[in-house]
N, CA, C and O atoms as a Tripos MOL2 file, in Angstrom:
@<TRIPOS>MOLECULE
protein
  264   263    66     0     0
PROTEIN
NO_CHARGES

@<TRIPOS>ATOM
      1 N         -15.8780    7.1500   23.7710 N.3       1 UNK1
      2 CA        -15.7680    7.6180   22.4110 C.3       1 UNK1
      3 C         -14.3370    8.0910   22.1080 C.2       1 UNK1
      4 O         -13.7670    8.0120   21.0200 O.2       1 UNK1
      5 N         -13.7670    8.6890   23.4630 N.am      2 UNK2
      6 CA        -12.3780    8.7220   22.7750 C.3       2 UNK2
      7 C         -11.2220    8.0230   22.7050 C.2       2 UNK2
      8 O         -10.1610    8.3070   22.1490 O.2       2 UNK2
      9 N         -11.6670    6.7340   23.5620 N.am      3 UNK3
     10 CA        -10.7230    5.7610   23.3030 C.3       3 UNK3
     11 C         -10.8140    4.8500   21.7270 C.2       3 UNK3
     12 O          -9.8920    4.2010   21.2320 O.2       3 UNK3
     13 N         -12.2100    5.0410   21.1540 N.am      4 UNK4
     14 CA        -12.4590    4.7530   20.1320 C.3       4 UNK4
     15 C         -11.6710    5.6110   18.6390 C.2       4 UNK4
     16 O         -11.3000    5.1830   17.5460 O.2       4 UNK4
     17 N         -11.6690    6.8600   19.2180 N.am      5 UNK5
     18 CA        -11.1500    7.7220   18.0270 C.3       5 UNK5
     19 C          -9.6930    7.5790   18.2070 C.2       5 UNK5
     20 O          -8.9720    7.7250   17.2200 O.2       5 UNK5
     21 N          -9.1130    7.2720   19.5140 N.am      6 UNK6
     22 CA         -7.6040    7.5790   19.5450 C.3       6 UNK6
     23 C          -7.3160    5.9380   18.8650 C.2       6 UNK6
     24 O          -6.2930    5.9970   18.1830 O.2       6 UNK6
     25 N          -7.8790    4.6140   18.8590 N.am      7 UNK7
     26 CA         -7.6660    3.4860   18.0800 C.3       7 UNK7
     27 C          -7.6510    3.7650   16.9260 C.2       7 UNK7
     28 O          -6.6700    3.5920   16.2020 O.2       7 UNK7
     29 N          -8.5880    4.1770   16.6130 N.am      8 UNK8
     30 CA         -9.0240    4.1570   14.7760 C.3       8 UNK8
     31 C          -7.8920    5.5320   14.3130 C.2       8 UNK8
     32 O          -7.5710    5.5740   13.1260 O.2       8 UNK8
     33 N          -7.3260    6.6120   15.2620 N.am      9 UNK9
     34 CA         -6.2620    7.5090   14.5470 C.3       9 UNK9
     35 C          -5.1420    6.5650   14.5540 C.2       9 UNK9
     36 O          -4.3490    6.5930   13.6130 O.2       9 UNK9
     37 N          -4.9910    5.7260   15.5230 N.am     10 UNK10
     38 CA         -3.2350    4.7370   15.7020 C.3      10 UNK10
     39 C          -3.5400    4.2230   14.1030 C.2      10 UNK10
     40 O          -3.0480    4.6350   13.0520 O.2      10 UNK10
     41 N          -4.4250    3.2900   14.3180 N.am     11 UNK11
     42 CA         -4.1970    2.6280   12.3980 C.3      11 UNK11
     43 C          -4.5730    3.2520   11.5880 C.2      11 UNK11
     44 O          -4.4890    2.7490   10.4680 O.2      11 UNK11
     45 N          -5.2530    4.8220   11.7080 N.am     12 UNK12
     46 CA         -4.9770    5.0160    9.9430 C.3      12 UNK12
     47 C          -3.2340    5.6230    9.9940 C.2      12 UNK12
     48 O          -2.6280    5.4550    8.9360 O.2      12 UNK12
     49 N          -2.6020    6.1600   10.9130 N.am     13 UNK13
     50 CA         -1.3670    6.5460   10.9710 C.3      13 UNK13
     51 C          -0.6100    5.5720   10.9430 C.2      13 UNK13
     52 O           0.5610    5.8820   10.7240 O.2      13 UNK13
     53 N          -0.8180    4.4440   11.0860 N.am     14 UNK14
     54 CA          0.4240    3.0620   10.9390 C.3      14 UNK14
     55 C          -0.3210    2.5310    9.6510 C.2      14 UNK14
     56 O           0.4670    2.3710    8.7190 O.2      14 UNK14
     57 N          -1.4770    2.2540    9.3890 N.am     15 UNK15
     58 CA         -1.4410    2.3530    7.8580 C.3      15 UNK15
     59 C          -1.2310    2.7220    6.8880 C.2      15 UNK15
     60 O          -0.6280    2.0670    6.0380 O.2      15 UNK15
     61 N          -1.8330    4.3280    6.6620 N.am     16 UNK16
     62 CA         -1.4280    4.8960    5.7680 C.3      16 UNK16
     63 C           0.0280    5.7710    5.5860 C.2      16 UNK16
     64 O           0.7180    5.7020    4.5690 O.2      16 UNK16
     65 N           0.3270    6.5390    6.6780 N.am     17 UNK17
     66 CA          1.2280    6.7830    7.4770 C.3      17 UNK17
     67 C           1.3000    8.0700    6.9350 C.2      17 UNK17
     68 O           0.3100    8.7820    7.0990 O.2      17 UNK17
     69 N           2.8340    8.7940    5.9550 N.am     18 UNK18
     70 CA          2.8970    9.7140    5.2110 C.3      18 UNK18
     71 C           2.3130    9.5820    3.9240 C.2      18 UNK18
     72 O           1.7760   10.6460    3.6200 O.2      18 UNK18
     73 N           2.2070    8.7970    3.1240 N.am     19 UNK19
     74 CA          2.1490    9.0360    1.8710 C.3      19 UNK19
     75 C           0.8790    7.4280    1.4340 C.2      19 UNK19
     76 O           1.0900    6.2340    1.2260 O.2      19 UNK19
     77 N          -0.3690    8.2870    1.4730 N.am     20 UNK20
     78 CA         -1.7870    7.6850    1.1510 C.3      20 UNK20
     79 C          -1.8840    6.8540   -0.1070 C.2      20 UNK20
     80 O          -2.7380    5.9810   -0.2640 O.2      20 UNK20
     81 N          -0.9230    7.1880   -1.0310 N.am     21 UNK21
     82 CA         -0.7180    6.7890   -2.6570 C.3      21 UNK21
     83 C           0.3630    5.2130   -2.6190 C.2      21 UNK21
     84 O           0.4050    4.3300   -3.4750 O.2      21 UNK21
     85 N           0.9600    5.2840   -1.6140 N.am     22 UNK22
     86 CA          1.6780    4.0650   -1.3120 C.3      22 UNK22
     87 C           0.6450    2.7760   -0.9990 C.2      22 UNK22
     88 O           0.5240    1.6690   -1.5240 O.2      22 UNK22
     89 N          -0.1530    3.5630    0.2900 N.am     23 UNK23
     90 CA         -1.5190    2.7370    1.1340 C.3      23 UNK23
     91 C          -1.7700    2.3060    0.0380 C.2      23 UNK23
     92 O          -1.2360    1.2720   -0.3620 O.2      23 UNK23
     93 N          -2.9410    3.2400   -0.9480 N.am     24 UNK24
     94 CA         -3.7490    2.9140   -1.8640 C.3      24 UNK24
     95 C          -3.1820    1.7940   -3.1370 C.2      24 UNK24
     96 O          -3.9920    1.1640   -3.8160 O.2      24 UNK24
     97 N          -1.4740    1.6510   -3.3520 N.am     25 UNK25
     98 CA         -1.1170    0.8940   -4.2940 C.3      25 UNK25
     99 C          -0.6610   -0.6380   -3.7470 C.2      25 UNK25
    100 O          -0.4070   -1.6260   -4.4360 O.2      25 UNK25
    101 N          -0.6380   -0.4730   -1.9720 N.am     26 UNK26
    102 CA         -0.5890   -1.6130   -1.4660 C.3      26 UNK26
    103 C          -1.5360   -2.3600   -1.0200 C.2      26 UNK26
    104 O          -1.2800   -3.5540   -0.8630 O.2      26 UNK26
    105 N          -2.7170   -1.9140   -0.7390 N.am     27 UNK27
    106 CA         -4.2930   -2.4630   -1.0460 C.3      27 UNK27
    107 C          -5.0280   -3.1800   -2.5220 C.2      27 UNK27
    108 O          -5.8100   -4.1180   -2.6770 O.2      27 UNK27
    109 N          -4.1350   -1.9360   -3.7660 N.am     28 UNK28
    110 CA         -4.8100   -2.4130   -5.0900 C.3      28 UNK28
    111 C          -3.8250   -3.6740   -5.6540 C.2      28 UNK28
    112 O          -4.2880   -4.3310   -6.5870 O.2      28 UNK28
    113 N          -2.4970   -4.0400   -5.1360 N.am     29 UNK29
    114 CA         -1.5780   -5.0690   -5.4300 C.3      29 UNK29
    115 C          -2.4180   -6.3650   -4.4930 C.2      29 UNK29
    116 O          -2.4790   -7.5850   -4.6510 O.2      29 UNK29
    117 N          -2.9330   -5.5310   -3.5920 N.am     30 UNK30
    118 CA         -3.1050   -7.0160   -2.4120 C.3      30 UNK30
    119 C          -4.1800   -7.6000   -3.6530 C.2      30 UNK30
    120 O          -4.1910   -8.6340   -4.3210 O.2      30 UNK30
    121 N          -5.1000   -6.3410   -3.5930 N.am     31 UNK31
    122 CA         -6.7300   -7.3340   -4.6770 C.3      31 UNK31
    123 C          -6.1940   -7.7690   -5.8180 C.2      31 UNK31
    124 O          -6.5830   -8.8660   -6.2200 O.2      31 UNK31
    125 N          -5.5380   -7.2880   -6.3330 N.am     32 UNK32
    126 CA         -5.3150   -7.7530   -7.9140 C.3      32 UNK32
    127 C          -4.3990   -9.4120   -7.7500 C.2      32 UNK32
    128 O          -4.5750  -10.2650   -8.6200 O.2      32 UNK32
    129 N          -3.4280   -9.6890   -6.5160 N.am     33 UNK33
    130 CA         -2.6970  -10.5880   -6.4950 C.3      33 UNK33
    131 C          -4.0920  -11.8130   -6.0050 C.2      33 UNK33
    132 O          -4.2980  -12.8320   -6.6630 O.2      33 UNK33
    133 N          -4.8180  -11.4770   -4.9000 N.am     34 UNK34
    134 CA         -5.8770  -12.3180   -5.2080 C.3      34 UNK34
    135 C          -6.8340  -12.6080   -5.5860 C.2      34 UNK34
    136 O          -7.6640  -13.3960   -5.1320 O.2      34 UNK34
    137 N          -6.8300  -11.5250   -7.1540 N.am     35 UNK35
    138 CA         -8.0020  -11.7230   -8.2190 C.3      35 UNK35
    139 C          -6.8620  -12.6420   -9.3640 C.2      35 UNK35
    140 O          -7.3470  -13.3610  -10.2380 O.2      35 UNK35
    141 N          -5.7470  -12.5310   -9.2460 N.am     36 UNK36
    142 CA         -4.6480  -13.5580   -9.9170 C.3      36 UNK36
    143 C          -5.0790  -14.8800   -9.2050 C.2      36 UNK36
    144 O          -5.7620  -15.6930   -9.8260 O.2      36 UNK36
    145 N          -4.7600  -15.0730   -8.1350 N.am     37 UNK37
    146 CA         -4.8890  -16.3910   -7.3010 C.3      37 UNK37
    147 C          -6.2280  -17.2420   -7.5410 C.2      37 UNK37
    148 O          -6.3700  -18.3730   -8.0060 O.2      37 UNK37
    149 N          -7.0700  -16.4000   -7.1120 N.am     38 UNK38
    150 CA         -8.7040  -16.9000   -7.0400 C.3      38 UNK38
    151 C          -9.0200  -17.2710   -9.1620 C.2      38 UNK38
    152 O          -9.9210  -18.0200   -9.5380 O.2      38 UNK38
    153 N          -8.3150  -16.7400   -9.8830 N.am     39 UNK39
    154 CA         -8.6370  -17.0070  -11.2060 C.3      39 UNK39
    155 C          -7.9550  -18.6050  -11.5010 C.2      39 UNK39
    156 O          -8.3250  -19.4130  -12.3530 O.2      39 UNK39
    157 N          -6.6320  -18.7800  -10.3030 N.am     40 UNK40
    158 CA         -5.8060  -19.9610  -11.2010 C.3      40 UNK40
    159 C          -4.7150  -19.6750  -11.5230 C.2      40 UNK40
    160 O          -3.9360  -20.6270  -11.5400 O.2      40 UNK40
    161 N          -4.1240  -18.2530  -11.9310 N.am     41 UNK41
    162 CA         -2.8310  -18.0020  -12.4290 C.3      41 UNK41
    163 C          -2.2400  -17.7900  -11.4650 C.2      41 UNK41
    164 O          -2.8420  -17.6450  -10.4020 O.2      41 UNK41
    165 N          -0.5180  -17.6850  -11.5670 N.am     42 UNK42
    166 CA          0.4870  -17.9070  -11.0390 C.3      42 UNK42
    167 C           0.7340  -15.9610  -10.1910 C.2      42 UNK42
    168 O           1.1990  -15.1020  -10.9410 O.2      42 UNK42
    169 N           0.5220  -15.7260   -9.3250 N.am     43 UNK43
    170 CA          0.2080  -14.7650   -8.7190 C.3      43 UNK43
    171 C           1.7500  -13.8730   -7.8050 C.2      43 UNK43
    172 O           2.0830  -12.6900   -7.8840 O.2      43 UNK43
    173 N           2.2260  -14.7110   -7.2140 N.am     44 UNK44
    174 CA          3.8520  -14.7200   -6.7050 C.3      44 UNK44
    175 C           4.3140  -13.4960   -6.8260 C.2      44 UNK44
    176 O           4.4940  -12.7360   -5.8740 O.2      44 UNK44
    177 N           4.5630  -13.1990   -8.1740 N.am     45 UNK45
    178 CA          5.2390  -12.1930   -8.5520 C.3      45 UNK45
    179 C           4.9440  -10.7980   -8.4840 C.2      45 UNK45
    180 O           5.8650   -9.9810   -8.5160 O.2      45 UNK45
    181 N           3.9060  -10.4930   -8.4040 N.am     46 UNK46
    182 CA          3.1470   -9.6800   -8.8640 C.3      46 UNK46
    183 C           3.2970   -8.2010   -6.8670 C.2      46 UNK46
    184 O           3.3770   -6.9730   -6.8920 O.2      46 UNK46
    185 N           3.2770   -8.9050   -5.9090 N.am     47 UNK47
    186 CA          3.3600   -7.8630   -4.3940 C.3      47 UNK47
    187 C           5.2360   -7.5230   -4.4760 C.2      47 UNK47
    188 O           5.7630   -6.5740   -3.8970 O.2      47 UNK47
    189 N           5.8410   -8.3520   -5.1640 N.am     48 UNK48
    190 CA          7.1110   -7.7470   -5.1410 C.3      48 UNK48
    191 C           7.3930   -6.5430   -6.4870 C.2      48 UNK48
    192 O           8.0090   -5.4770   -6.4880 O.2      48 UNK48
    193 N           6.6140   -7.2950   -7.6010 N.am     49 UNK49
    194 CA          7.0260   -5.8120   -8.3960 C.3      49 UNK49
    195 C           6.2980   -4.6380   -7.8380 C.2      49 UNK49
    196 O           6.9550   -3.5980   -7.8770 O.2      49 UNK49
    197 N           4.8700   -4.5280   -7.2300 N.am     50 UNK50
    198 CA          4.6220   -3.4260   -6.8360 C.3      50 UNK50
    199 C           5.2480   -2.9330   -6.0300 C.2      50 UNK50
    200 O           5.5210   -1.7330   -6.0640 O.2      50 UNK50
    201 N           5.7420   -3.9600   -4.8370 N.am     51 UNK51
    202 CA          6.7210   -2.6920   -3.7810 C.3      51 UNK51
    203 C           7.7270   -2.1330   -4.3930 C.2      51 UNK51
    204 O           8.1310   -1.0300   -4.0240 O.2      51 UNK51
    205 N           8.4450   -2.9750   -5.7010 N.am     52 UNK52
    206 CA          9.7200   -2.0700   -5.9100 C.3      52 UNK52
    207 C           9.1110   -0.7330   -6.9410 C.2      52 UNK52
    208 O           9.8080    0.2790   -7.0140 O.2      52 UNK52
    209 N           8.0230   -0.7900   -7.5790 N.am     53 UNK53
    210 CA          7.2780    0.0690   -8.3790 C.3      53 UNK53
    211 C           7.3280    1.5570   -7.7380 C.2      53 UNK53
    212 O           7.8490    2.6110   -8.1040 O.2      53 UNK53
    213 N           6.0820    0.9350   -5.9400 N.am     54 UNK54
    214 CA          6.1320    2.0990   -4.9070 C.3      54 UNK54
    215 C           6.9840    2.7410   -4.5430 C.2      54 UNK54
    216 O           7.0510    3.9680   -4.4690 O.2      54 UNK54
    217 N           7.8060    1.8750   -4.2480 N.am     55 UNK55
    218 CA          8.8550    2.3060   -3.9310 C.3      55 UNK55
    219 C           9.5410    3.0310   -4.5730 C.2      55 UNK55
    220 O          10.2170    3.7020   -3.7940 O.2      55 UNK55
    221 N           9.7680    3.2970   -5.6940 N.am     56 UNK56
    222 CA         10.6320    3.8420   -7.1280 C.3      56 UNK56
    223 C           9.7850    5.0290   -6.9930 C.2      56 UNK56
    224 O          10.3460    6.1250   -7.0140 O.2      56 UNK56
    225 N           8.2670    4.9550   -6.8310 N.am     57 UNK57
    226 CA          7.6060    6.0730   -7.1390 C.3      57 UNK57
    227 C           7.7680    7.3020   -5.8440 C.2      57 UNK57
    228 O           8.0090    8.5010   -5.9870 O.2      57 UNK57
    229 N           7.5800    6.6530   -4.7730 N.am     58 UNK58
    230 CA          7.7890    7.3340   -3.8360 C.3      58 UNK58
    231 C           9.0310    7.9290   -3.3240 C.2      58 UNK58
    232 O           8.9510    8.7890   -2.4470 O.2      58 UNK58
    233 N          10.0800    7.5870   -3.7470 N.am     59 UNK59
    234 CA         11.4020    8.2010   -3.4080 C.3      59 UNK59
    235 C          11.4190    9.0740   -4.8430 C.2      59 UNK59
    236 O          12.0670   10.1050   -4.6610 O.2      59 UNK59
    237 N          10.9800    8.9900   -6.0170 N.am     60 UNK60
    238 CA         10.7810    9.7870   -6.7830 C.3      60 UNK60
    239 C          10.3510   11.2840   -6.6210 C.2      60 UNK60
    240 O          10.8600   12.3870   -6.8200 O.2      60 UNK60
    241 N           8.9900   10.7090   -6.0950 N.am     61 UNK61
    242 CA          8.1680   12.0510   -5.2830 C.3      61 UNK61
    243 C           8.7650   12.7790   -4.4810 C.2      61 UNK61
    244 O           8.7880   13.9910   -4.6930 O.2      61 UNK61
    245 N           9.6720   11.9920   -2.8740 N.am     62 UNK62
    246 CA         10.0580   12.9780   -1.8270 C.3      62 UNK62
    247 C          11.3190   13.7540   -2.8640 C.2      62 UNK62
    248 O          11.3380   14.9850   -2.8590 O.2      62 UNK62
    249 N          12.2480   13.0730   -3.6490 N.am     63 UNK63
    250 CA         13.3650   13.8630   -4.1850 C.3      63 UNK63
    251 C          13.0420   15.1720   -5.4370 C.2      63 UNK63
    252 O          13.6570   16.1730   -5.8030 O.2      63 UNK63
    253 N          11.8860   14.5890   -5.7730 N.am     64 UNK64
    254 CA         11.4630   16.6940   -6.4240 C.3      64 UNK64
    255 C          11.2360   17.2010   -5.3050 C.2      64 UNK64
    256 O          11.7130   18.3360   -5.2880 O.2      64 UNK64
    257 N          10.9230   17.0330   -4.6980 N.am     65 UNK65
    258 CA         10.1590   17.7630   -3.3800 C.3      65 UNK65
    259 C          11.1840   19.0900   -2.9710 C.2      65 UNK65
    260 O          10.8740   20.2800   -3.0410 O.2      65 UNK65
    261 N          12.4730   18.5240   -2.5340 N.am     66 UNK66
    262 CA         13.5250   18.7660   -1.8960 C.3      66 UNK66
    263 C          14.4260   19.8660   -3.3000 C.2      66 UNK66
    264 O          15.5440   20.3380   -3.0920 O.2      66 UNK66
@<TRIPOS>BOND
     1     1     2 1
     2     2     3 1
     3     3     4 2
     4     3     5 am
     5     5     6 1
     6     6     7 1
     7     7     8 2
     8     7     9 am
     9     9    10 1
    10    10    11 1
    11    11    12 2
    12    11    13 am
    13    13    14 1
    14    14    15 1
    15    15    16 2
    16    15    17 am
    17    17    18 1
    18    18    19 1
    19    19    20 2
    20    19    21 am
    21    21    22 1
    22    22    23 1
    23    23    24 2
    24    23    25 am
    25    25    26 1
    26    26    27 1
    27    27    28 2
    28    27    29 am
    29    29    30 1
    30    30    31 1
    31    31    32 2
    32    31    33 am
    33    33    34 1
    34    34    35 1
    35    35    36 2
    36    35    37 am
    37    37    38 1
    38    38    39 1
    39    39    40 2
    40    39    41 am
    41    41    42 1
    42    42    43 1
    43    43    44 2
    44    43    45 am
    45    45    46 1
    46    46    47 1
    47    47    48 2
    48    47    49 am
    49    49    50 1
    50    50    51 1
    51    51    52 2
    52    51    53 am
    53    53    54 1
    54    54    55 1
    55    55    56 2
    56    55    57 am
    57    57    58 1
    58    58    59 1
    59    59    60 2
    60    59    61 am
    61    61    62 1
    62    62    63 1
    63    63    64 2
    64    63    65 am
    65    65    66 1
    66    66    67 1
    67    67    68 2
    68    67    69 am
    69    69    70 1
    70    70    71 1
    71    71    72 2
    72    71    73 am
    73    73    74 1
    74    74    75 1
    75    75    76 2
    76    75    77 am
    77    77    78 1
    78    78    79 1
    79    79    80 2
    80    79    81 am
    81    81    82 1
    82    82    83 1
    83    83    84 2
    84    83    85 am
    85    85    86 1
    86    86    87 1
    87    87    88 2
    88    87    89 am
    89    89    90 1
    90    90    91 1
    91    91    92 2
    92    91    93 am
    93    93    94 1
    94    94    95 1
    95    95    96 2
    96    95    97 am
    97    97    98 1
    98    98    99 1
    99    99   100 2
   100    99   101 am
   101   101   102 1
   102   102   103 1
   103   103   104 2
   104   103   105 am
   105   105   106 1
   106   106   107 1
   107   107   108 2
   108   107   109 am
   109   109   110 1
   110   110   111 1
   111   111   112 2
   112   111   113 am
   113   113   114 1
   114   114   115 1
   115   115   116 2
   116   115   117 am
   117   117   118 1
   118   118   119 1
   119   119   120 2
   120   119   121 am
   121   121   122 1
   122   122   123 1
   123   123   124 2
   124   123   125 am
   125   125   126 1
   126   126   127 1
   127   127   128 2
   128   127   129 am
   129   129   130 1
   130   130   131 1
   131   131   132 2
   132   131   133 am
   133   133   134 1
   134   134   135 1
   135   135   136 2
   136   135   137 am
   137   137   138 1
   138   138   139 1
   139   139   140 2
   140   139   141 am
   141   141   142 1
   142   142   143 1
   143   143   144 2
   144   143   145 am
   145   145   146 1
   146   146   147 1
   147   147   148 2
   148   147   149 am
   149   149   150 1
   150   150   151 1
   151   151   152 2
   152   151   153 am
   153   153   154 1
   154   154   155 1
   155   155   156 2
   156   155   157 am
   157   157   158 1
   158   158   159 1
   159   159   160 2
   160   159   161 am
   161   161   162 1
   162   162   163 1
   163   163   164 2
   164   163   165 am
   165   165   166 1
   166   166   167 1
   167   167   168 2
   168   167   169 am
   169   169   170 1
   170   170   171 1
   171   171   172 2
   172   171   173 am
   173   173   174 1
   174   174   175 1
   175   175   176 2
   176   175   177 am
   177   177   178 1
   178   178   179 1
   179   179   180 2
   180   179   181 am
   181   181   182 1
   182   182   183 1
   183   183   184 2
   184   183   185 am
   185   185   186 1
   186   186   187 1
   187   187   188 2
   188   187   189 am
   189   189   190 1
   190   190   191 1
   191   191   192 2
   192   191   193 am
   193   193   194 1
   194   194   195 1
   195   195   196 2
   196   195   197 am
   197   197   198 1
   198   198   199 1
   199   199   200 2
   200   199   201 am
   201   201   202 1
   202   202   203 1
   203   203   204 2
   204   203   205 am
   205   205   206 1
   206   206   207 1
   207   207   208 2
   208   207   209 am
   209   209   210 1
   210   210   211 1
   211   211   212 2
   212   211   213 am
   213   213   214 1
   214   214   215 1
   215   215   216 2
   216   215   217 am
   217   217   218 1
   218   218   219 1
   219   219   220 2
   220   219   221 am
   221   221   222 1
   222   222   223 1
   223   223   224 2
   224   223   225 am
   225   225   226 1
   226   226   227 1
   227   227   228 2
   228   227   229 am
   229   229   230 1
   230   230   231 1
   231   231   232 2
   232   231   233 am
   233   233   234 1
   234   234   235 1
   235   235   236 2
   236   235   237 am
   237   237   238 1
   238   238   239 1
   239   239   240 2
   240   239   241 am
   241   241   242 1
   242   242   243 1
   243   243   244 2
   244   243   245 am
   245   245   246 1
   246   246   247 1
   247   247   248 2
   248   247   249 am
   249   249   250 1
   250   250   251 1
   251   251   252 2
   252   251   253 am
   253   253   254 1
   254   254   255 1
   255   255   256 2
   256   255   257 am
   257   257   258 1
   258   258   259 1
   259   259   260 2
   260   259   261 am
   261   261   262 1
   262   262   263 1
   263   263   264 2
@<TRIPOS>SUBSTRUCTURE
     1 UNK1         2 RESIDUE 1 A UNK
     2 UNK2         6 RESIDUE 1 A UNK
     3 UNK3        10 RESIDUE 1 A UNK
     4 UNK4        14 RESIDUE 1 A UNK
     5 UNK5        18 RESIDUE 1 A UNK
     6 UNK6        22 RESIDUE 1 A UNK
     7 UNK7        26 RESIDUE 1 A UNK
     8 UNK8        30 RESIDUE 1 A UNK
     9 UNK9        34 RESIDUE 1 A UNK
    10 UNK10       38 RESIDUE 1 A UNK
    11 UNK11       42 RESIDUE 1 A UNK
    12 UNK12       46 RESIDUE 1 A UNK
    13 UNK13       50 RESIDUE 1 A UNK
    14 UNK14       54 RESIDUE 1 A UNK
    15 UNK15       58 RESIDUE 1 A UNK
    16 UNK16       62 RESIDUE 1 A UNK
    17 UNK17       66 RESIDUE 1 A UNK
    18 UNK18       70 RESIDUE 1 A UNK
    19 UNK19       74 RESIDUE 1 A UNK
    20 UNK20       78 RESIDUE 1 A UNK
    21 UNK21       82 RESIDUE 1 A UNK
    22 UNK22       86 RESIDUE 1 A UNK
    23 UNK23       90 RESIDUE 1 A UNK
    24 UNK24       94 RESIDUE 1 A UNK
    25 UNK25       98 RESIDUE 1 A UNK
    26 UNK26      102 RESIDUE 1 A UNK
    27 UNK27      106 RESIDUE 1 A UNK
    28 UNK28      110 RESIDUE 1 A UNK
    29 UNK29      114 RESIDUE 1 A UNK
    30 UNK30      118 RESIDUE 1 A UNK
    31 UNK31      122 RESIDUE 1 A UNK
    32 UNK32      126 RESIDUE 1 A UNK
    33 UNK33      130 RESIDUE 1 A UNK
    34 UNK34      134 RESIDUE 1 A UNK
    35 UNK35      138 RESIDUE 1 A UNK
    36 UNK36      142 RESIDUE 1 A UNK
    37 UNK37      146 RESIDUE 1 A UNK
    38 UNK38      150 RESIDUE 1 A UNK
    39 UNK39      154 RESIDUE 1 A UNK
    40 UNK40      158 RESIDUE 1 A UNK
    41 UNK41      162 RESIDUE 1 A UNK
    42 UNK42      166 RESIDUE 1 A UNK
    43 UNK43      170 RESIDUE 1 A UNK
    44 UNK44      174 RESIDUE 1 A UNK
    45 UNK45      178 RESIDUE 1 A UNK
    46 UNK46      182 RESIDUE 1 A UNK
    47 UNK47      186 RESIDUE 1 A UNK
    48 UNK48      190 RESIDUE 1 A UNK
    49 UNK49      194 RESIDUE 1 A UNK
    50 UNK50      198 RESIDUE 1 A UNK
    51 UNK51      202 RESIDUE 1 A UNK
    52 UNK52      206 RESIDUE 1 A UNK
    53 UNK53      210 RESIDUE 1 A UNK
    54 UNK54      214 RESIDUE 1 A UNK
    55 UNK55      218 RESIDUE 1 A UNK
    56 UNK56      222 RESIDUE 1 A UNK
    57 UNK57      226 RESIDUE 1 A UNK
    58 UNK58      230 RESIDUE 1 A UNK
    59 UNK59      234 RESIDUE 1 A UNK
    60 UNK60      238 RESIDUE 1 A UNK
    61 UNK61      242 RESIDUE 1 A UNK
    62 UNK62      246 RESIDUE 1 A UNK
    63 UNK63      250 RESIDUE 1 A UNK
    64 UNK64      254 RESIDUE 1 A UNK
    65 UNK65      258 RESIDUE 1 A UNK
    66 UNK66      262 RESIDUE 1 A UNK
C-alpha cells in the first residue's frame, strides 16, 4: 500500500505540481482542442494560445504575490 501511495503522490506532484489552476487549464485546453477535432474544425491553434494564456496568468499570480 505504500508503494502504491508513494506512485500516485510522484504524479499528482509532476502533474499538478505548484499551481493546480495551470493543471486544471491544461486538461480543459486538452478537451476542448479535441471537442474542436472530433467536431471537424481546425483545432491547431487553440494548446498554444492556452499555454501562452497560462502562462501570462500564472506569472501574473506569482508577481502580486511578491
Amino acid at each position: 500500500m505504500r508503494a502504491l501511495r508513494s506512485f500516485l503522490s510522484f504524479w499528482y506532484d509532476f502533474i499538478v505540481g505548484d499551481d493546480p489552476l495551470v493543471a486544471a487549464g491544461v486538461v480543459t485546453a486538452l478537451a476542448m482542442t479535441a471537442l474542436l477535432a472530433h467536431a471537424g474544425l481546425p483545432a491547431w491553434w487553440l494548446l498554444p494560445a492556452a499555454v501562452l494564456m497560462l502562462l501570462a496568468g500564472s506569472l501574473a499570480r506569482a508577481t502580486r504575490r511578491r
